[in-house]
C-alpha positions as CSV (number, residue, x, y, z in Angstrom):
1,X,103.0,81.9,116.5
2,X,100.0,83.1,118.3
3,X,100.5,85.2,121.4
4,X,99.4,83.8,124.7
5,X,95.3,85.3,124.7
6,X,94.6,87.4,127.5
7,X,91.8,87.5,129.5
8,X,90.1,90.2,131.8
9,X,90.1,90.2,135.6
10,X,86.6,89.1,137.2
11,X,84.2,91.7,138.2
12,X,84.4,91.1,141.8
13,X,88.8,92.0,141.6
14,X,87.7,95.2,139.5
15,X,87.7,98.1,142.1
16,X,86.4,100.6,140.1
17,X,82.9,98.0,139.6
18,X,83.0,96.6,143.0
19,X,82.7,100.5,144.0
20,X,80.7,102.0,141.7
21,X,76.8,102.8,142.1
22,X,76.1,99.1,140.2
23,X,77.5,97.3,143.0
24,X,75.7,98.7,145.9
25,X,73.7,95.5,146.3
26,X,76.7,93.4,146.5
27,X,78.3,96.2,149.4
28,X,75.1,95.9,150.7
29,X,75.2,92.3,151.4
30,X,78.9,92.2,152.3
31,X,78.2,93.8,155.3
32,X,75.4,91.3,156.2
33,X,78.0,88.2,155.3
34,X,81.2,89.5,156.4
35,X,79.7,90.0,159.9
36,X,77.9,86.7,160.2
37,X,81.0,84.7,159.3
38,X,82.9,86.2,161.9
39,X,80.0,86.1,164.6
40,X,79.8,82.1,163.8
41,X,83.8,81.8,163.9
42,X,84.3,83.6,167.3
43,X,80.7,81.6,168.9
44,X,78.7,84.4,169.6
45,X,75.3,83.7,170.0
46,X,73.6,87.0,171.4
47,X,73.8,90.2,172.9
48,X,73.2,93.4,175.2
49,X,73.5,96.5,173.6
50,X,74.5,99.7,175.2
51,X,73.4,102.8,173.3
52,X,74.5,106.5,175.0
53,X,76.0,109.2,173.7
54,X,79.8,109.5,172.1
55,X,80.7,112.7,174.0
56,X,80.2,111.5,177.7
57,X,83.8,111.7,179.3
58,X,84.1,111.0,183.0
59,X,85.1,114.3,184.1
60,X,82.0,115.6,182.3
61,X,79.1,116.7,184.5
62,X,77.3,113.7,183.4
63,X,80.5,112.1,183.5
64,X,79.1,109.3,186.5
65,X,77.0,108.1,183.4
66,X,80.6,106.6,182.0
67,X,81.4,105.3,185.0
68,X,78.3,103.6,186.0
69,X,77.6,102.1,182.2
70,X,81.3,100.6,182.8
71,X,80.4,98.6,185.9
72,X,77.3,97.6,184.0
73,X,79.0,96.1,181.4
74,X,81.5,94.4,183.8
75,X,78.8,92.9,185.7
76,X,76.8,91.9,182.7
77,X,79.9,90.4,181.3
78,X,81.0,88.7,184.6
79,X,77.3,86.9,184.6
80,X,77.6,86.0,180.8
81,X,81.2,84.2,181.9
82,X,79.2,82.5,184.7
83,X,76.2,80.6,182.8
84,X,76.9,76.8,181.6
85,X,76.7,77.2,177.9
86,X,79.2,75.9,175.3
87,X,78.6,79.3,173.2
88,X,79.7,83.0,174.5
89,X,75.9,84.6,175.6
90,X,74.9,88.0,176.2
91,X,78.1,89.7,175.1
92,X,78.4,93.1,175.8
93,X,77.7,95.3,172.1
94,X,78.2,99.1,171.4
95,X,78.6,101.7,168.6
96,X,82.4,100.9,169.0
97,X,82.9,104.8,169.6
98,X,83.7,106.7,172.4
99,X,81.5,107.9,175.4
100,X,79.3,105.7,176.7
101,X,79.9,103.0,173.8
102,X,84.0,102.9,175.3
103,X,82.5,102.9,179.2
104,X,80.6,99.9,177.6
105,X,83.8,98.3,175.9
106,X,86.1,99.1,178.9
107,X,83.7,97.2,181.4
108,X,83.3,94.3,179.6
109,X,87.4,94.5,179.0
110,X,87.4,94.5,183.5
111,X,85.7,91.2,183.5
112,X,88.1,89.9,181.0
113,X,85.4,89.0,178.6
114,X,84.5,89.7,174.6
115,X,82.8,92.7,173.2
116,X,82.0,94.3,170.2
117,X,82.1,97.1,168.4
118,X,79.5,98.1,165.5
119,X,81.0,101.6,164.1
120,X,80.3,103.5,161.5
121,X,82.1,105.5,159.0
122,X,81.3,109.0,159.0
123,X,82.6,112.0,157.5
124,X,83.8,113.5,160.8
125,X,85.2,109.9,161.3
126,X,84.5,107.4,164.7
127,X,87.4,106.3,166.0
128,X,87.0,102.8,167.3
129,X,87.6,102.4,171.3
130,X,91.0,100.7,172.4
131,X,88.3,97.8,174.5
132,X,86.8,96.2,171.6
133,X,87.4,92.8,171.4
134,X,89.7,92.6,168.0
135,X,88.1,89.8,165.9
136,X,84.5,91.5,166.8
137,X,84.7,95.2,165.4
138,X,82.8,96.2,162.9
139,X,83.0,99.0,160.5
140,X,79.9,99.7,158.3
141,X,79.1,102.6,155.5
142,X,75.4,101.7,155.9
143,X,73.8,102.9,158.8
144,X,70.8,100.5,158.2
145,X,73.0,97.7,158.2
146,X,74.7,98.4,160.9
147,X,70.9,99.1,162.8
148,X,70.2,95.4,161.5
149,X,73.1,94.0,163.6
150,X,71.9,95.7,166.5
151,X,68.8,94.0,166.2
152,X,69.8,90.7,165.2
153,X,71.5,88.9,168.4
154,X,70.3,91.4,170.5
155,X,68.7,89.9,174.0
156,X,68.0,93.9,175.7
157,X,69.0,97.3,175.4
158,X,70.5,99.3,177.9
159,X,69.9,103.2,176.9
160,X,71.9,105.5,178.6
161,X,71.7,109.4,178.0
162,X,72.7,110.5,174.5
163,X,71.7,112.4,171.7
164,X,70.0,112.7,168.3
165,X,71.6,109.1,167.4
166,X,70.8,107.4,170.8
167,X,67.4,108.4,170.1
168,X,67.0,106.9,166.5
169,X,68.2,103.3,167.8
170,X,66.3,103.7,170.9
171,X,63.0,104.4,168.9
172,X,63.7,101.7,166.5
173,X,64.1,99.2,169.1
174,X,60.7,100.2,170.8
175,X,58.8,100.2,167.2
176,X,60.0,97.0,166.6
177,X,58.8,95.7,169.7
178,X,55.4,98.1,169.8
179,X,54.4,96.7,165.8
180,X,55.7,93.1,167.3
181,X,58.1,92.3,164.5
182,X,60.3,90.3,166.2
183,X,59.9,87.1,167.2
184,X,61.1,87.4,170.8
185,X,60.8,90.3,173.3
186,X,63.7,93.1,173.5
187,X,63.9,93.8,177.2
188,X,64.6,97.9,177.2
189,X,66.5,99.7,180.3
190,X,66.3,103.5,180.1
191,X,69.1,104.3,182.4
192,X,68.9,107.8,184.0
193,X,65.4,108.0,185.2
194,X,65.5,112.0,185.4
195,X,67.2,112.6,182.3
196,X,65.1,110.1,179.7
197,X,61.8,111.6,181.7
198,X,62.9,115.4,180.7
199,X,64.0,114.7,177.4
200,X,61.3,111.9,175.9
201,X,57.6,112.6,177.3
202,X,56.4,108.7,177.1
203,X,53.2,110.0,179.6
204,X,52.4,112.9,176.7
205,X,52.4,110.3,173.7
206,X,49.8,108.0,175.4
207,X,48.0,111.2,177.1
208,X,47.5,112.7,173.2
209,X,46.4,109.1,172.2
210,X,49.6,108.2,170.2
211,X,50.6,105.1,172.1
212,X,48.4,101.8,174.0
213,X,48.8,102.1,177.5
214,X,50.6,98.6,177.3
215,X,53.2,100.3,174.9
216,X,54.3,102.2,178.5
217,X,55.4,98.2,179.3
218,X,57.9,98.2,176.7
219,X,60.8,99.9,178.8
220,X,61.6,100.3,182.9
221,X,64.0,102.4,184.1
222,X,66.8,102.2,186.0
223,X,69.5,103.9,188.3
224,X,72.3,102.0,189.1
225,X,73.9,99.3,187.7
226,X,72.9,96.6,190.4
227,X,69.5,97.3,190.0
228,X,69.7,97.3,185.9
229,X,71.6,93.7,186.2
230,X,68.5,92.1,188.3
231,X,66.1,93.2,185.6
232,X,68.3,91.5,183.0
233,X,68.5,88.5,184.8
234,X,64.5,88.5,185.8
235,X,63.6,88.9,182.2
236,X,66.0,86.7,180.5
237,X,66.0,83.9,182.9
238,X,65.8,80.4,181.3
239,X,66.6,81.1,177.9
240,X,67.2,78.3,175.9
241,X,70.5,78.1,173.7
242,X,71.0,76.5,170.5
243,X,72.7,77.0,167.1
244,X,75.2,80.2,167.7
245,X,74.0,82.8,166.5
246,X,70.3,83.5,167.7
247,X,68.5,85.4,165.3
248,X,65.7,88.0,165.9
249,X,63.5,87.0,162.9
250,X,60.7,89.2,161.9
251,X,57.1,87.8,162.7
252,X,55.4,87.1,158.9
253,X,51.8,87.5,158.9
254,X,49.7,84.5,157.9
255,X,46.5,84.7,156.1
256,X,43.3,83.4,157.3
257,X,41.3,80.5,155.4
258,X,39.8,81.9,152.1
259,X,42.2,85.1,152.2
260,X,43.3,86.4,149.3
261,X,47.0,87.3,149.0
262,X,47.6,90.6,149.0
263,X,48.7,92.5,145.8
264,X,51.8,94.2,146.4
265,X,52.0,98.0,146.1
């Protein structure tokens, strides 16, 4: 009598495949699926993200930066709660670290509402804040993917000081807007007037001819929470809701009558 034939396991229950340099595309897109499942699931439909640095504590000299991004995020989150809308809007986002991206967290956590975390492995590894709202933190290897999420729902950006990595989403955030490859506008708070003026010389760029004039539009400043909650609500008045979640999609460019295609490089 024959034996019973065996067969192998599928590729995607093999760990040493699903790991392996073969299968980046597929951890690639896991961490575009994985996130969007869960964003539909708990009704999130968009976002304001706080960017600032990981090492602000509040007994730092600095330290009023935690404080004050905390009572931002609890009276962003205490608006959201009050708007009529069936899903849950401008929910409070971070890094899901510590610093400013816990003050963030924490406030949101005061006014009793969701918020998310987007962290990031690294080798020197993030711990995720205690605030996060369970079902909506994130972990990501890819630091382009997790820059994609940022984008995605996000209605404004709140920058408060921080470093080299505050920076790098802060810039991308103001590209995308400069080149106009969103379809909507990304409202952008620099909070700290006197710090983001020392550190980032927006007058020097346009002064040397490396920015429009009208590129100086694509942030305001701010100083205290009250004051950065009225701009939010001035430029994000009347937005319409629809299908949770709202997409940022990327403008395409169309070609004129008679234009050729362009042949790809």
């Amino acid at each position: 009598m024959l034996d019973k034939p065996t067969y192998p396991r599928p590729a995607y229950e093999l760990p040493c495949f699903v790991e392996s340099e073969d299968a980046r595309p597929l951890r690639i897109l896991a961490e575009y699926l994985e996130p969007l499942a869960r964003f539909r699931r708990a009704g999130v439909y968009d976002t304001i993200v706080f960017f600032g640095s990981a090492r602000l504590k509040p007994q730092d000299p600095l330290g009023h930066y935690y404080d004050e991004a905390r009572e931002l995020a609890r009276l962003v989150t205490e608006w959201s709660k009050s708007l009529s809308s069936h899903a849950h809007r401008y929910v409070v986002c971070s890094g899901g670290g510590g610093g400013i991206m816990e003050a963030a967290n924490r406030g949101a956590s005061d006014a009793a509402g969701k918020s998310i975390g987007l962290n990031i492995s690294l080798p020197r590894e993030q711990q995720p804040n205690r605030y996060i709202t369970r079902e909506l933190l994130f972990t990501f290897h890819y630091f382009f993917m997790r820059k994609l999420w940022f984008a995605h729902l996000a209605r404004a950006l709140i920058a408060f000081p921080g470093g080299l990595g505050t920076l790098d989403e802060l810039t991308e955030i103001l590209t995308l807007a400069q080149t106009q490859k969103l379809s909507r506008n990304i409202p952008v708070i620099l909070y700290g007037t006197s710090y983001w003026k020392e550190i980032l010389n927006f007058g020097a760029l346009h002064r040397h001819g490396m920015i429009d004039a009208a590129d100086l539009d694509l942030f305001q400043f701010a100083d205290e929470p009250v004051a950065a909650l009225e701009i939010l609500k001035k430029r994000l008045a009347a937005e319409p809701v629809g299908v949770s979640p709202a997409f940022a999609h990327s403008h395409h460019r169309t070609r004129g009558a008679g234009e050729e295609p362009e042949t790809p490089p």
